[in-house]
Biotite code that builds the C-alpha atoms (Angstrom):
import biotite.structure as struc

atoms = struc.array([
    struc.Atom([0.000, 0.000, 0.000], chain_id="A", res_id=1, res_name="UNK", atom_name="CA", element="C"),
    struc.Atom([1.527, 3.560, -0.751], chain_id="A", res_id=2, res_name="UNK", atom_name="CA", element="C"),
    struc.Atom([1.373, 5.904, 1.756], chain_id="A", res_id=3, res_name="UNK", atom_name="CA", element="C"),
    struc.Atom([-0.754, 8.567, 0.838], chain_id="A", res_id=4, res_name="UNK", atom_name="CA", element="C"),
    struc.Atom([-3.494, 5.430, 0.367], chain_id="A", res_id=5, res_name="UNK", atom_name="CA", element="C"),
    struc.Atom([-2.509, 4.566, 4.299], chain_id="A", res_id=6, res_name="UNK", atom_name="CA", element="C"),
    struc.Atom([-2.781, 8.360, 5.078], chain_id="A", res_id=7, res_name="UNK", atom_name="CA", element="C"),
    struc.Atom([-6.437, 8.613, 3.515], chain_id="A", res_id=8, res_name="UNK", atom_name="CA", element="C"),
    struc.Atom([-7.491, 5.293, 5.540], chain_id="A", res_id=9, res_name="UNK", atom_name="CA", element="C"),
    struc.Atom([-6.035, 6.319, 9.065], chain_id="A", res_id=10, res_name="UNK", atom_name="CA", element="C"),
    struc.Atom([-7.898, 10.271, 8.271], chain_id="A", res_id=11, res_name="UNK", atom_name="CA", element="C"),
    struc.Atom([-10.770, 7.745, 7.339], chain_id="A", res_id=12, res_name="UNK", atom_name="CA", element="C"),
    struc.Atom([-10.892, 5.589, 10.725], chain_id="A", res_id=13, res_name="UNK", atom_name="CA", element="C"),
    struc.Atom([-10.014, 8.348, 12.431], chain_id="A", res_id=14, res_name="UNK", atom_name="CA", element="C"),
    struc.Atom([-13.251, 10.394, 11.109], chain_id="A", res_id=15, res_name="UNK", atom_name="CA", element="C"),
    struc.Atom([-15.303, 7.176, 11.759], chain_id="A", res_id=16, res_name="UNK", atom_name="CA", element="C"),
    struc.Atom([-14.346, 6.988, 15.205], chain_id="A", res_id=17, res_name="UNK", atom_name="CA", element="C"),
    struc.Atom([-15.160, 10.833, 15.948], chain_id="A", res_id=18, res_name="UNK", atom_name="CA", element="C"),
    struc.Atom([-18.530, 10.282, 14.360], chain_id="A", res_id=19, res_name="UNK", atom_name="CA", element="C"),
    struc.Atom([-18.958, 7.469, 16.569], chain_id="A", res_id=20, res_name="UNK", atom_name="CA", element="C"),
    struc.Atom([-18.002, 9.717, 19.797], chain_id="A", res_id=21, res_name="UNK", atom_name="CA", element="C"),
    struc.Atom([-19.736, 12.271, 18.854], chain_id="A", res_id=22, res_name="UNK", atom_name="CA", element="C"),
    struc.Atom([-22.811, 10.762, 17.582], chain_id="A", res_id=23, res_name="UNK", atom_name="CA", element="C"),
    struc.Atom([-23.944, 6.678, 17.957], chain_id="A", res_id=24, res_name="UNK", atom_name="CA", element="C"),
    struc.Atom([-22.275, 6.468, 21.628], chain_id="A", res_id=25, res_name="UNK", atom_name="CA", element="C"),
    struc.Atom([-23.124, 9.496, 23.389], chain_id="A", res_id=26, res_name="UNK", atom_name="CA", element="C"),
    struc.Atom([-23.777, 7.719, 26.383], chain_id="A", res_id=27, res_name="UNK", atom_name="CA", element="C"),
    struc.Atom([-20.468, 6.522, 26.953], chain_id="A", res_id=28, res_name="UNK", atom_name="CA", element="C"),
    struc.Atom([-18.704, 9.144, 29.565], chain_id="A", res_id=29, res_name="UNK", atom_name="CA", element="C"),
    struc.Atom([-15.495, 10.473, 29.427], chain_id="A", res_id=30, res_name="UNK", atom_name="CA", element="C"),
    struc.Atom([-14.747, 9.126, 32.705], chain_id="A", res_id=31, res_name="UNK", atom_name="CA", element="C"),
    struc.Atom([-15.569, 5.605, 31.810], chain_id="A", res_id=32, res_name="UNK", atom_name="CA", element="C"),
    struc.Atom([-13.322, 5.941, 28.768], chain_id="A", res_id=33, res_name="UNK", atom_name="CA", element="C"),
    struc.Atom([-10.753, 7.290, 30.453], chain_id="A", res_id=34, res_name="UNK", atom_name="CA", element="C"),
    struc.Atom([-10.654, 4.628, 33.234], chain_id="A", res_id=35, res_name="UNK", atom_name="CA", element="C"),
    struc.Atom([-10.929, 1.418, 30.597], chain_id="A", res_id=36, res_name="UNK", atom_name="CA", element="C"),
    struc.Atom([-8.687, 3.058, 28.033], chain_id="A", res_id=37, res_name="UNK", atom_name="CA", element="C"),
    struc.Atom([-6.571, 5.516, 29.412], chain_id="A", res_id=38, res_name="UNK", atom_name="CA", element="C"),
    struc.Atom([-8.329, 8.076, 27.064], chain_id="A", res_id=39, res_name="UNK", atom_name="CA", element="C"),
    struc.Atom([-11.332, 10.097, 26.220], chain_id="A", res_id=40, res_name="UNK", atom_name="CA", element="C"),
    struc.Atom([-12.501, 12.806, 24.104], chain_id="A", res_id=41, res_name="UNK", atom_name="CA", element="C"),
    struc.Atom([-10.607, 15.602, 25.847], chain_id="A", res_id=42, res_name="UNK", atom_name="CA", element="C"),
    struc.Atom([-7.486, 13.340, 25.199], chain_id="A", res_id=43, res_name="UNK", atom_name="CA", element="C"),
    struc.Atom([-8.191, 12.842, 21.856], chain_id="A", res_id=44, res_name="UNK", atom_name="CA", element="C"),
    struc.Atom([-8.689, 16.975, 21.274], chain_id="A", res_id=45, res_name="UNK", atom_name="CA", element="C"),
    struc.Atom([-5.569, 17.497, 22.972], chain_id="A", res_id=46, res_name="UNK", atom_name="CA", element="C"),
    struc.Atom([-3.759, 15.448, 20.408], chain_id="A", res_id=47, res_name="UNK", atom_name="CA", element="C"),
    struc.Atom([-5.532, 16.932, 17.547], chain_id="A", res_id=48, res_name="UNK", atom_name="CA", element="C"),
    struc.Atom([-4.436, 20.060, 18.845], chain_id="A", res_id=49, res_name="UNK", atom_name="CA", element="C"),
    struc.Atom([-0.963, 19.465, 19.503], chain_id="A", res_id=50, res_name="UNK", atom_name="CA", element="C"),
    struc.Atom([-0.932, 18.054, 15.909], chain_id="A", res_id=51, res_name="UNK", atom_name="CA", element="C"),
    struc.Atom([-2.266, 21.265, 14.665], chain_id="A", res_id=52, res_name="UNK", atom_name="CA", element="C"),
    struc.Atom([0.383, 23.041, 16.748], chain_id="A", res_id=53, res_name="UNK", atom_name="CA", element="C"),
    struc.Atom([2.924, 20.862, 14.892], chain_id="A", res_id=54, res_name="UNK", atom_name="CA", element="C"),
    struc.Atom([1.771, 22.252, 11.785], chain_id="A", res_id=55, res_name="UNK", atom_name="CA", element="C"),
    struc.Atom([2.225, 26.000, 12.810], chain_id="A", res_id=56, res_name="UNK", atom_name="CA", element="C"),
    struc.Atom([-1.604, 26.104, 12.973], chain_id="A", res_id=57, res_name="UNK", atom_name="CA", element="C"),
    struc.Atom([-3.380, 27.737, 16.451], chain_id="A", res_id=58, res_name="UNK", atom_name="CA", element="C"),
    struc.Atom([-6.283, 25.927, 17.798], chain_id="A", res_id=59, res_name="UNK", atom_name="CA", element="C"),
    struc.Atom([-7.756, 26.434, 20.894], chain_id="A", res_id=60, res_name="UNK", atom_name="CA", element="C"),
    struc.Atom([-8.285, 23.820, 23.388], chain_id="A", res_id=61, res_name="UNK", atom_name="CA", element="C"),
    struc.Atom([-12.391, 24.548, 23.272], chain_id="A", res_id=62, res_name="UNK", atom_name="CA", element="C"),
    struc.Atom([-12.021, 24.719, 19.650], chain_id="A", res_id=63, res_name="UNK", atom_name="CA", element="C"),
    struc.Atom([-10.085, 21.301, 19.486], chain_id="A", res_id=64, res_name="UNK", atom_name="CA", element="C"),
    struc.Atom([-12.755, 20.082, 21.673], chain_id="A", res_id=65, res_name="UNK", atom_name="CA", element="C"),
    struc.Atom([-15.376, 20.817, 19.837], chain_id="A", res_id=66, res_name="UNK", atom_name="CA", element="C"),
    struc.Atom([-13.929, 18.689, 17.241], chain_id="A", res_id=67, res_name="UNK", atom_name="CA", element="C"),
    struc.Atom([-14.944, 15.861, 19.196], chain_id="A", res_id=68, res_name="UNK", atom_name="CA", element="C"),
    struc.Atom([-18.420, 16.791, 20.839], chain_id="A", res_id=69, res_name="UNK", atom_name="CA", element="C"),
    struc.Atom([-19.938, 18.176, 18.105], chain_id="A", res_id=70, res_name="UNK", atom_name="CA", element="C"),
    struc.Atom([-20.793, 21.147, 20.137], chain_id="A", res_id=71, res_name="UNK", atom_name="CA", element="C"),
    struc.Atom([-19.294, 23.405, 22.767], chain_id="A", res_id=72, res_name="UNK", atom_name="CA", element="C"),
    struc.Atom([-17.983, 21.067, 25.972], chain_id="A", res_id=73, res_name="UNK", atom_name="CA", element="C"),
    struc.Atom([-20.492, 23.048, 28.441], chain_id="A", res_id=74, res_name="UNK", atom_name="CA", element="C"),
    struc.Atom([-22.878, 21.834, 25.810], chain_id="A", res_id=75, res_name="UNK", atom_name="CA", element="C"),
    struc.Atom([-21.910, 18.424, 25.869], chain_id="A", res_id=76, res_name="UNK", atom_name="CA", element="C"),
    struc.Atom([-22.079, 18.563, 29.810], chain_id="A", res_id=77, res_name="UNK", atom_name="CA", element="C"),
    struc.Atom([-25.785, 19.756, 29.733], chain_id="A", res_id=78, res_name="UNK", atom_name="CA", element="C"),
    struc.Atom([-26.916, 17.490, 27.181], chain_id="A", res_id=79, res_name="UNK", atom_name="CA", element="C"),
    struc.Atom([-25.144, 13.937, 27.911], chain_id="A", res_id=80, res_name="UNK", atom_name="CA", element="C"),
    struc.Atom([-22.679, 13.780, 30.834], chain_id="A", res_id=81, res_name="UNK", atom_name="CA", element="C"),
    struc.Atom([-23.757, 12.160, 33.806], chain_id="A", res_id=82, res_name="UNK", atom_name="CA", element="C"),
    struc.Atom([-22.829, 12.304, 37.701], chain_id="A", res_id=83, res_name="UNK", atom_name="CA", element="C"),
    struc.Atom([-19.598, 10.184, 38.556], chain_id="A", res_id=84, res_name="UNK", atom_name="CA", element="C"),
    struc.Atom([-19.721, 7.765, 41.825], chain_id="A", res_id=85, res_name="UNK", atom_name="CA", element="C"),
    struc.Atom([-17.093, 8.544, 43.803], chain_id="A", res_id=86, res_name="UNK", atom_name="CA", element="C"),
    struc.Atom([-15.306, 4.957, 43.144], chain_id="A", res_id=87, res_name="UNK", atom_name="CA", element="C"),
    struc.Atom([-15.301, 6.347, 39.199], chain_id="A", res_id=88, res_name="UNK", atom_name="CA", element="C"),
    struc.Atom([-13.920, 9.717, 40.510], chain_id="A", res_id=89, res_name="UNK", atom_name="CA", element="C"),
    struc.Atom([-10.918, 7.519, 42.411], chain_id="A", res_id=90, res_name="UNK", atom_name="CA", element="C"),
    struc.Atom([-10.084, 5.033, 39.318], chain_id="A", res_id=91, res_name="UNK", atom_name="CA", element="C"),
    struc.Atom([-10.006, 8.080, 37.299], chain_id="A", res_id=92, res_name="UNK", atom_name="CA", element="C"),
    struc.Atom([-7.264, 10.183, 39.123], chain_id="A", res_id=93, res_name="UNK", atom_name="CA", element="C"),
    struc.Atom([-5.267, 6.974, 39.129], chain_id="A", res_id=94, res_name="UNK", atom_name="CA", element="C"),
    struc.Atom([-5.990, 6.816, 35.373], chain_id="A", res_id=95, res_name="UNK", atom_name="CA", element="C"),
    struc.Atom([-5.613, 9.955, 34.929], chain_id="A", res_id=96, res_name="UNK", atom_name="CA", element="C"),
    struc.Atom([-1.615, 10.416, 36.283], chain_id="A", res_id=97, res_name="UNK", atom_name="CA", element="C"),
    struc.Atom([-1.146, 7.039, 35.013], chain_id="A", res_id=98, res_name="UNK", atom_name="CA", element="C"),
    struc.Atom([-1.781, 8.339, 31.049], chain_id="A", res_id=99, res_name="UNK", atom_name="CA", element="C"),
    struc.Atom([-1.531, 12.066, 30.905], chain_id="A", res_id=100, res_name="UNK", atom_name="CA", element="C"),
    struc.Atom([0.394, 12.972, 34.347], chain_id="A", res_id=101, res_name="UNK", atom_name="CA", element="C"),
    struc.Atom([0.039, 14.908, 37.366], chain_id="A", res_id=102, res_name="UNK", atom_name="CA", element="C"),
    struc.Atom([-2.847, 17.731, 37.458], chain_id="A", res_id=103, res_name="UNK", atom_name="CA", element="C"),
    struc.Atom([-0.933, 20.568, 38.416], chain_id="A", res_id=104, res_name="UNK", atom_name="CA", element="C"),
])
């Protein structure tokens, strides 16, 4: 496979899996991501914006993160995210400093 074919079906998973975040699996939370996978949405803006940084272009964090909610986070907060038990609030500081670091 040449590489601009790889390049068009990474950008073409990678679209797939922001429509499915954004739209078929709103009811999976952040925090449960996060926890399982060591990721989430904000995670994956982050990256997107650090790529765009890469490229000399300035993003943002809300407007990275609206890349991946489909709408503005408070939005997204209003509309689909749900209250955290305390044991999900625990796993996800470990998860948290394990995959992205301290919160300073």
């Amino acid at each position: 496979m040449d590489k601009h074919t790889e390049i068009e079906l990474q950008a073409a998973a990678f679209r797939r899996l922001q429509k499915h975040l954004m739209e078929d699996r709103t009811d999976v939370q952040n925090i449960d991501m996060m926890n399982l996978a060591g990721f989430c949405r904000n995670c994956l803006s982050r990256w997107y914006q650090e790529a765009a940084s890469e490229k000399g272009i300035e993003m943002g964090k809300d407007e990275a993160r609206q890349v991946f909610y489909g709408m503005t986070m408070d939005e997204w907060k209003a509309n689909y995210q749900t209250e955290a038990s305390p044991a999900k609030q625990a796993a996800f500081e470990v998860a948290f400093e394990e995959n992205v670091g301290k919160k300073g």
